[in-house]
N, C-alpha and C positions, 0 to 999 in steps of 0.2 A: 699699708692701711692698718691703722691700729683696732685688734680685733680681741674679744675677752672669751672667757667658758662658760656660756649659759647656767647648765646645770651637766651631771658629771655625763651624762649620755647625750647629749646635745654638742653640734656644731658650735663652733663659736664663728661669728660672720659682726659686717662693719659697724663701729658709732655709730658711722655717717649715716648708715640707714636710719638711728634713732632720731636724728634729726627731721628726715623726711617722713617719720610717721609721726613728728608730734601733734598734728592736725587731727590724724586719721586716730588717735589715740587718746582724744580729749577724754578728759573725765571730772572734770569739774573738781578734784579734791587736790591733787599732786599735780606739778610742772615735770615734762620733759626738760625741759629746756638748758641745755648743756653741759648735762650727765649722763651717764650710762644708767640703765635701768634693765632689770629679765625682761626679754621680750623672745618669743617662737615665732618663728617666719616660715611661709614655705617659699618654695624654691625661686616659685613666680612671683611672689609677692603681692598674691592675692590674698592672703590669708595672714593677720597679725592677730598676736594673744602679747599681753602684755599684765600680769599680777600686779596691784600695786597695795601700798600700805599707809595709813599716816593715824599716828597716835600722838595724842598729846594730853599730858597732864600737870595742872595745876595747883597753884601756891593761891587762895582766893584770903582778903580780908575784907567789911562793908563793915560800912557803921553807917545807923538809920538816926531819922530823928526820932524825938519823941511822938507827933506824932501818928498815932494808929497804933500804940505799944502800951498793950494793958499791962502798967504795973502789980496792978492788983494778983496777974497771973505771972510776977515776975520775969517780963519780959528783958529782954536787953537790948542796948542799943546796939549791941556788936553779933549781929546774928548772920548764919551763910556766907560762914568762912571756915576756913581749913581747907584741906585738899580734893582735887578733884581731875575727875578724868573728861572732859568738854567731849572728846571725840576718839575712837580706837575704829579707824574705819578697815576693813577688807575688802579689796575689791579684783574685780578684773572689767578690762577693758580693750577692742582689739578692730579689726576689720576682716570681711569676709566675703568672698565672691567681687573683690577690687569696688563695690559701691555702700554695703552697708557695713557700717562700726555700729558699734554696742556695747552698753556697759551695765555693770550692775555692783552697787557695794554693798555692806552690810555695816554699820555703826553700833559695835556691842557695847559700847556705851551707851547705847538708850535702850530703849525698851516698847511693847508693845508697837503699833502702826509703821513707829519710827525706826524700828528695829531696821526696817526696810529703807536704807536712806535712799537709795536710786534703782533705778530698774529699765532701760529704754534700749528702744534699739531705732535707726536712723537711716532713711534710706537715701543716698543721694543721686538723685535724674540726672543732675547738672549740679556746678557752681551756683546758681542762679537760682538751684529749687531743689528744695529737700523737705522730708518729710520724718519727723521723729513721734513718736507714741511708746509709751510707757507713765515713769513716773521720774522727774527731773526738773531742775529750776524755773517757776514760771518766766516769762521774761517781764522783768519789770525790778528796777533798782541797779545801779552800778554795783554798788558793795553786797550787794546780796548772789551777784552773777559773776565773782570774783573769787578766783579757786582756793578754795579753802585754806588751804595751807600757805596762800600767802599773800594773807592779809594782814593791813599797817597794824593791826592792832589785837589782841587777842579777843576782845567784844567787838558784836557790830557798832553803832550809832543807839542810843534808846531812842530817836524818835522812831526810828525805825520799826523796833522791838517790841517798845512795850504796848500794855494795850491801854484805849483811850480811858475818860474820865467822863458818865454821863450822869444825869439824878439819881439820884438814889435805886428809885423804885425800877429802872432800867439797867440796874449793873451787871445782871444776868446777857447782856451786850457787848459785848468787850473788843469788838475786832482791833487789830494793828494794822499799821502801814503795810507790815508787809506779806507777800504772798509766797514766797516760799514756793517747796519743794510738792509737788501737787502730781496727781493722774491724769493723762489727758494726751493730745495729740497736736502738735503744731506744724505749721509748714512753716520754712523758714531761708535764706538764701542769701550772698552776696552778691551784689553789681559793680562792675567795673573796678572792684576788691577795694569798694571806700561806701558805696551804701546796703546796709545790713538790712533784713529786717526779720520779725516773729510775726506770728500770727497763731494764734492758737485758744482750744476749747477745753476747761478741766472741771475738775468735779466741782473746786472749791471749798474743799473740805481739811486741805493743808497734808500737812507730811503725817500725820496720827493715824489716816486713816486709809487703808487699801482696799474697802470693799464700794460698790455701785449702791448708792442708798438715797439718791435724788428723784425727786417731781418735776411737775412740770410747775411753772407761777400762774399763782392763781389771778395777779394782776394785770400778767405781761404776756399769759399766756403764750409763754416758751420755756425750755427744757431751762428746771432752776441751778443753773450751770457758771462757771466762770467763766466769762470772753475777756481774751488778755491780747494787748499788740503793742512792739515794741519798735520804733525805728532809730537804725542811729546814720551817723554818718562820720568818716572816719579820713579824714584830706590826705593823713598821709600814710595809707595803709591799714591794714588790718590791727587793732588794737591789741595789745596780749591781756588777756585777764590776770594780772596781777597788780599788787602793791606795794613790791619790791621781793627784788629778784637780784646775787649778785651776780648771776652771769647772764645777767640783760644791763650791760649797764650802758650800754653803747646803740640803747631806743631812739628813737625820734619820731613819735607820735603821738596822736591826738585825736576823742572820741568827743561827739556830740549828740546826746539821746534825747527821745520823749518815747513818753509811755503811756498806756492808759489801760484800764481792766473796769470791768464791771459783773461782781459777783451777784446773784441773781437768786433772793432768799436764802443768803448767809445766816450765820449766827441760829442756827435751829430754826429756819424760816421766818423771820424774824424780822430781818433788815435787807435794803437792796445797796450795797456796797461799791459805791464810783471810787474809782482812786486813779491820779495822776501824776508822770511826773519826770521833770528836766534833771538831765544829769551832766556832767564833763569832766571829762580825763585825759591826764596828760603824763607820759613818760619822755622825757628830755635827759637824756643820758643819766645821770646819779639824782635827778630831782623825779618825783611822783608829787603832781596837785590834783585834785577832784575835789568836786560840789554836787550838791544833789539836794534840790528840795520837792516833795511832792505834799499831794493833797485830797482830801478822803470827803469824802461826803458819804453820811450816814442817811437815809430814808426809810423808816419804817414801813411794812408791810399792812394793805388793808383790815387782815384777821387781828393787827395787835392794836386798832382801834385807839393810835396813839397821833394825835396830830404835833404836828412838826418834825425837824430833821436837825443833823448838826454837822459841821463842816470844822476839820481840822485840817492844821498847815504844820510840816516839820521839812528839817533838813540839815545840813552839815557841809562844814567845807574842812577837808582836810590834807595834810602834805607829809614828803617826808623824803627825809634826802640822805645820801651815802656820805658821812665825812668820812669814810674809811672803806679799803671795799669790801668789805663784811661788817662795817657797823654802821646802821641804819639811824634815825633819830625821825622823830614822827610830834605830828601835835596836830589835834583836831578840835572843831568847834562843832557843838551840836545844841540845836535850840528844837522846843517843840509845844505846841501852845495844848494840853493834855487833856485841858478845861475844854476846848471849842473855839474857836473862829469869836465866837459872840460874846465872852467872857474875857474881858482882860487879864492879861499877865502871859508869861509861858515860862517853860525851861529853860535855864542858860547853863548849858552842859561842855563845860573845855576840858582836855584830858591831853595830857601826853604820856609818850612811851617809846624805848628804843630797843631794837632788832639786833639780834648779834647770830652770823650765821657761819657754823661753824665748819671748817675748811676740810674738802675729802671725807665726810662724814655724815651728809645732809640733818647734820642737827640744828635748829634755831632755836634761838634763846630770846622772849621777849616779856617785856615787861612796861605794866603801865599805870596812870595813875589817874582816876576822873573824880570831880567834884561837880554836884548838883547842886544848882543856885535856883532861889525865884526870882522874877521881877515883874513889877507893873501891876501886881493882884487887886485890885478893888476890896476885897474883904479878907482877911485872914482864915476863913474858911476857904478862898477860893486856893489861898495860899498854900494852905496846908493839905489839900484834895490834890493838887498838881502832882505832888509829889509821894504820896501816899504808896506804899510798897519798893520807894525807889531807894537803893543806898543816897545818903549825901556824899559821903568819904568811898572811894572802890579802890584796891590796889590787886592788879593779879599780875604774878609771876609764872610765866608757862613757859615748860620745853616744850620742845616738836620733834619726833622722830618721824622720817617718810622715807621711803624709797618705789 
């Protein structure tokens, strides 16, 4: 049995264990999956500690349109580019007393709230029923509950991302699609290891913030909270969270989700936040396909004395196949209507980009290229709002270091 040297005072003991902890070892950022990694065991194998790491930085270029670019203050169209570092996480991750794992990282690449990317700990009754609390991925979105380090593309999707487009006098409003990394406590579980589900209550206040600083709704009269639930269903086994991986290439499955959440006096108490949404993924040996479209409904609160609501729709379908087995080739389509449901036109966002993952070294190399389109606008104001803050031209070149 092939066995390595931890660190210089430490046993050295099986792979093959790392394989059987890669479950017990999730961490949402780095794959296990078939390399060796520092992990400390004890004896019984109650107790796993596993450090992990994944840094990456960036070659960024955007070119904007005109407009929203005050010449007068010599603006440029080529702005928020040059170099950059997206993510330098530290983490650990492990299992204790044979039921709960836990993890926590830190991303010094950001700063304040976010300084704290993760923080939970996970207790599991059974297969069937588990219970985690801390601060970690709401459940809601494929590409957002997709381990960091290996996803198709160096950006997510901007329908996802960015945030919407309302009248003027309500821009102080801005939520996005998505829900992100949040405080809170979920129950969660597999059945018969093809139906998954979440269920879980957060602050709703997103990855910035780690303190308790919520009311109750003044119109709904309940704690002004996030309720998130996510179910998928998965035919032929448990799905892996990733977007290509070279030493998965011999997968054969397939995910099928819905989602829904309702934040409850988001946005500064402000708005009550619905969001929904269907997703699917597929790993078929050297091919990765997924789709994902969801949908937001905005409601203002009684105090903001503002009648009406507004309803957006975005999504994405994207793919990406090994012609080599370390080089990947990716191409995605993302649309997103930014205006509102009730305005014509939307984004028409296609972008590709290819993976090159480099051998005995876990370095990947990717690169990608998106253009923002409009179509369908009624007025050229509505045209030129869609887009507003977005590059038309992105090109980013990123490594990736993890272990």
């Amino acid at each position: 049995m092939k066995k390595r040297l931890l660190i210089a005072m430490l046993a050295a003991f099986p792979l093959a264990l790392m394989a059987q902890h890669e479950e017990e070892t999730e961490n949402g950022v780095v794959s296990l999956a078939g390399r060796e990694g520092f992990t400390i065991e004890s004896k019984k194998g109650d107790f796993v500690f596993k450090p992990y790491l994944l840094v990456q930085t960036a070659a960024n270029f955007r070119w904007y349109d005109d407009e929203g670019l005050d010449k007068a203050y010599n603006q440029d169209n080529v702005a928020n580019s040059g170099f950059s570092i997206p993510y330098a996480v530290l983490g650990f991750t492990g299992k204790a007393f044979g039921k709960v794992t836990f993890n926590l990282s830190v991303n010094a690449a950001s700063s304040g709230g976010t300084l704290l990317q993760q923080a939970w700990f996970d207790v599991q009754f059974r297969k069937s029923l588990a219970l985690r609390a801390g601060k970690f991925k709401t459940p809601f979105s494929h590409a957002y509950l997709t381990t960091l380090g290996e996803t198709l593309m160096p950006s997510l999707p901007v329908s996802l991302t960015s945030a919407v487009i309302q009248p003027y006098s309500l821009n102080a409003v801005t939520p996005n699609m998505a829900t992100g990394f949040d405080l809170g406590v979920e129950l969660h579980g597999l059945l018969d290891n093809r139906f998954g589900y979440e269920v879980g209550i957060f602050n709703g206040t997103g990855a910035s913030t780690n303190t308790a600083g919520k009311t109750f709704s003044d119109d709904w009269h309940i704690p002004s909270l996030l309720y998130a639930g996510r179910l998928t269903y998965m035919p032929k086994g448990v799905m892996p969270s990733t977007q290509g991986n070279p030493n998965r290439l011999n997968e054969n499955k397939m995910l099928f989700g819905l989602s829904a959440s309702m934040n409850v006096e988001s946005e500064n108490e402000s708005t009550n936040d619905f969001r929904a949404g269907l997703e699917f993924a597929m790993l078929k040996r050297r091919l990765y396909l997924a789709a994902e479209v969801y949908y937001m409904h905005v409601g203002f609160t009684k105090r903001q004395k503002i009648d009406g609501s507004y309803d957006f729709l975005g999504g994405y379908v994207q793919g990406g196949y090994f012609v080599a087995p370390r080089l990947q080739v990716a191409v995605r389509y993302d649309f997103f209507n930014r205006n509102g449901i009730d305005t014509n036109g939307f984004l028409n966002m296609p972008a590709v980009g290819i993976n090159y993952f480099f051998k005995d070294c876990n370095l990947k190399l990717q690169a990608m290229y998106q253009y923002i389109g409009r179509t369908g606008h009624d007025t050229q104001l509505d045209r030129d709002n869609d887009n507003l803050g977005l590059a038309t031209h992105t090109g980013i070149v990123q490594l990736q270091y993890c272990f």
